[in-house]
Phi, psi and omega in degrees: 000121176283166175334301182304319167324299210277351157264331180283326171264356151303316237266330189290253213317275181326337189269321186289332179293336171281330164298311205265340175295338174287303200272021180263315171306312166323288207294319188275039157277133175295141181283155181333124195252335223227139142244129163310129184255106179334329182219028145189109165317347226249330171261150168238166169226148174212158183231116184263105213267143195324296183339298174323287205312320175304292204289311187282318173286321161309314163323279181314080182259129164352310246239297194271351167279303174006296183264352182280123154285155198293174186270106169330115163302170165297072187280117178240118157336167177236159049261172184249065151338104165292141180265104160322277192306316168277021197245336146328334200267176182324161128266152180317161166227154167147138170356149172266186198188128157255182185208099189289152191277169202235136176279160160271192196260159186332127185025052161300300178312331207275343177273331167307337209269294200301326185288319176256022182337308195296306208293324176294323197269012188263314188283005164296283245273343178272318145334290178330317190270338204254142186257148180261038164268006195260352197240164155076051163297168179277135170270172167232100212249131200200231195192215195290110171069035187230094257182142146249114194240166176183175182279105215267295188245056182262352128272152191285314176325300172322336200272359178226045189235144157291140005241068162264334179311307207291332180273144176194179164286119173247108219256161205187166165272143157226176182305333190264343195118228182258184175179170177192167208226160151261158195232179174200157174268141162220176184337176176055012218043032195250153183254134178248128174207199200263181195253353162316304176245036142227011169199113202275116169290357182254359180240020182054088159176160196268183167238212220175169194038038180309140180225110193272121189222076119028109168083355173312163218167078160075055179092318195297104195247105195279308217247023195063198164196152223232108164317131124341134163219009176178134180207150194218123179241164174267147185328310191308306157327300192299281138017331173273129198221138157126221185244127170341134154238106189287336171290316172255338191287304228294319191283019184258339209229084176233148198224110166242163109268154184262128184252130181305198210246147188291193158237056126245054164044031154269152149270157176311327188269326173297318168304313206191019154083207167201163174292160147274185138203186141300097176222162187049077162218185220286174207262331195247116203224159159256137173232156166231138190238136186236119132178213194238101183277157192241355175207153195261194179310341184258348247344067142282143187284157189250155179284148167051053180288128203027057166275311185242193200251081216259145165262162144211141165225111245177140135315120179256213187197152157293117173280305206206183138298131184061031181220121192229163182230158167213136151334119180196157145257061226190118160225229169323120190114328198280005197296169181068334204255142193339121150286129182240123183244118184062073168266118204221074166300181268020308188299170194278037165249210196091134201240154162265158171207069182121168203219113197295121186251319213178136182268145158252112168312128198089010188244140179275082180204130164256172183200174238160134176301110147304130187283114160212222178282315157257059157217304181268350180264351121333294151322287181297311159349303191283289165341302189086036177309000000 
């Protein structure tokens, strides 16, 4: 080989060596976990491309929202100590403020019923077996472990009446496999649930393909279910490391996305309305907390775990600052889903005001963000809830 050959093939090798040395560094960047938000510091983001939604909707099959196991709550060994120094610190200042809930749109249902023919005719057929003794327990109003719970739509009627249309299971991806939270629609087409399931702090990334399905119920999807296209938590969220603290992690840990359209082209608020909600009102409030747990306070597994739509109600108490606690026998799964202030069924109300975050295991207690100017009102800005 002459002189010239042997620079042209060092020159061929240094150059394929260098290629291959970009893309091996290329794959072992970790991906981007945040997007900043330019005109609110106070929020993160991530944005999901039609591609994404499609590939998540073809994925989420009856079969596979079914099988997702629930989303670890924000979990403390008990005993349940107060963190003095967070029960001490500033509170949010700002107005209180609401947002009233929303019907859904002029025959809606009759378009769900043409869209979801089987899952309506499953809530026929269900009828048939069920006593209305299965409905209309008593609430109760108490303090720390002092509580009422029940099964909310294991009759069937219930299950497409406000504001239950609006809450449901939101099933997503993790690095370990599937997994799900509960969520409720509020304004703007947007999903309100904790921030716990949708970005994980301990390896900093988010998790991926959320499928928000309303009114679920056993299998039954009444309402489709409405692809994630943006979702959003707060920096402050992010922003947190180490091992769960329920006195300081719980008031951080709230989540909306704004969600596409099922597929029968509703929109999510066209479909199943929206919830209202609250912030900044007082720590001792009556609440009904909704949503679908799969292990109880012991994080024991529960019968017909995360099949239905389960309650507890109770007076709640200040745990902490921006941290409020209520009385439940309820765990893992029920993460995400609604504190309801003026829970009135049928009617077309209910505010939400905080999202079941964290637990001490072994305390018949749950515990939850007070809603305020800085947490859902950030948010939701941004959202445009």
């Amino acid at each position: 080989m002459n002189r010239i050959s042997r620079i042209t093939a060092l020159f061929t090798m240094t150059v394929l060596l260098l290629v291959l040395a970009l893309t091996l560094g290329a794959q072992a960047q970790p991906p981007e976990p945040v997007q900043r938000d330019p005109f609110n510091s106070d929020v993160v983001s991530i944005s999901i491309s039609p591609a994404e939604q499609e590939a998540a909707l073809a994925f989420w099959t009856r079969e596979a929202i079914a099988a997702a196991q629930p989303m670890e709550m924000l979990v403390q060994l008990g005993p349940a100590k107060v963190n003095e120094a967070a029960l001490l610190e500033e509170e949010a200042t700002g107005p209180l403020g609401f947002v009233a809930a929303g019907v859904a749109a002029p025959g809606a249902d009759k378009e769900a019923q043409a869209a979801y023919p089987l899952d309506w005719a499953a809530l026929e057929e269900n009828l048939k077996e069920t006593a209305v003794a299965d409905l209309d327990p008593l609430g109760l109003t108490g303090t720390s472990q002092v509580y009422t719970s029940y099964t909310v739509n294991q009759w069937q009627p219930a299950q497409t009446i406000y504001p239950h249309k609006g809450v449901g299971r939101l099933s997503f991806s993790t690095p370990s496999g599937t997994s799900y939270c509960s969520a409720t629609s509020i304004s703007g087409n947007v999903m309100l649930t904790a921030a716990h399931c949708l970005y994980d702090t301990t390896s900093n990334r988010w998790y991926s393909r959320w499928a928000f399905t309303p009114a679920y119920r056993d299998g039954n999807a009444p309402y489709g279910t409405f692809l994630a296209t943006t979702c959003w938590v707060l920096t402050a969220y992010v922003n947190l490391s180490g091992s769960v603290h329920c006195d300081t992690w719980a008031r951080h840990d709230v989540g909306v996305c704004k969600m596409g359209k099922n597929s029968a082209g509703q929109t999510l608020n066209q479909a199943v309305g929206y919830m209202g909600r609250m912030w900044n009102y007082s720590y001792i409030r009556h609440f009904h907390n909704l949503g679908y747990p799969w292990r109880n306070y012991n994080n024991v597994l529960i019968t017909d775990a995360g099949k239905y739509l389960r309650t507890c109600v109770a007076e709640s108490f200040q745990r902490t600052t921006e941290t409020r606690g209520m009385g439940c026998n309820w765990g893992p799964g029920i993460s995400g889903g609604p504190w309801v202030i003026a829970y009135a069924p049928p009617l077309v109300s209910g505010y939400a005001d905080g999202v079941n975050s964290c637990l001490f295991v072994g305390t018949q207690n749950i515990y939850a963000p007070r809603f305020n100017s800085n947490n859902i009102v950030p948010l939701c800005t941004t959202a445009g809830c």
